[in-house]
C-alpha positions as CSV (number, residue, x, y, z in Angstrom):
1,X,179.4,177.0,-82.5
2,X,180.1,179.5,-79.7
3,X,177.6,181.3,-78.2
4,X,176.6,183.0,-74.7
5,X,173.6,182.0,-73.3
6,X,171.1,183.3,-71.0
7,X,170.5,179.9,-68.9
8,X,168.9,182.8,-65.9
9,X,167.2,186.0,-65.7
10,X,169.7,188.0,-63.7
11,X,172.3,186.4,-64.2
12,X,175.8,186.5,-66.2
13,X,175.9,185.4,-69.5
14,X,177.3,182.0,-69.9
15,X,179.4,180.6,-73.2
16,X,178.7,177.6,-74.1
17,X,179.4,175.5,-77.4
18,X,176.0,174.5,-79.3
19,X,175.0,172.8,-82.2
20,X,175.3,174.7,-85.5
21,X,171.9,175.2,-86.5
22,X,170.4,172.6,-89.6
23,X,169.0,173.7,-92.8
24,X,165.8,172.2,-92.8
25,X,163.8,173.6,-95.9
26,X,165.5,175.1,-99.5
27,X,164.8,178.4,-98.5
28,X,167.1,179.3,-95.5
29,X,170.5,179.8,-95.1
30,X,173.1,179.7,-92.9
31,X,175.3,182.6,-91.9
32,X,178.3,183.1,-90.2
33,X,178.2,185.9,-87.8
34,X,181.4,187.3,-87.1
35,X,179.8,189.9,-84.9
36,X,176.2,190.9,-83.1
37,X,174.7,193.7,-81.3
38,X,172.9,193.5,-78.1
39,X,170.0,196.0,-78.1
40,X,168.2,197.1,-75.4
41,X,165.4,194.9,-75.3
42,X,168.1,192.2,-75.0
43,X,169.1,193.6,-71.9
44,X,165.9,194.0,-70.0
45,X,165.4,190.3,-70.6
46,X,168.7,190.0,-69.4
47,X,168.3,192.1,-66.5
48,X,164.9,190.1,-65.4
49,X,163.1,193.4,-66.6
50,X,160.5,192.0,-68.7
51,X,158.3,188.9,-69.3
52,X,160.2,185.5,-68.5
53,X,161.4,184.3,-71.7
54,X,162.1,180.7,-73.1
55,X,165.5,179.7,-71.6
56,X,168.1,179.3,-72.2
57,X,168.1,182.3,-74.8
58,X,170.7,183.0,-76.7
59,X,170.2,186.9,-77.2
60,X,171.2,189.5,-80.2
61,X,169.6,190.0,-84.1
């Protein structure tokens, strides 16, 4: 699946293609987004602005 990817703090978004996620217990499902907001939060991670997070990160909920 496509996706953009925070691979550094500070820098550009990258896309990349990545594995569509697995359904691992009956309980979940598995969406197709067709669109996603960035909220602000997002973009102090992306802007190096607050803790280091797990990378890469693939930001937006």
């Amino acid at each position: 699946m496509n996706a953009m990817v925070l691979e550094q703090q500070g820098q550009p978004l990258q896309h990349r293609v990545v594995p569509i996620p697995v359904i691992e217990h009956p309980d979940q499902v598995l969406l197709k987004v067709e669109a996603c907001g960035v909220c602000r939060t997002d973009l102090h991670i992306l802007d190096g602005e607050l803790a280091e997070p797990s990378l890469p990160l693939i930001p937006g909920h």
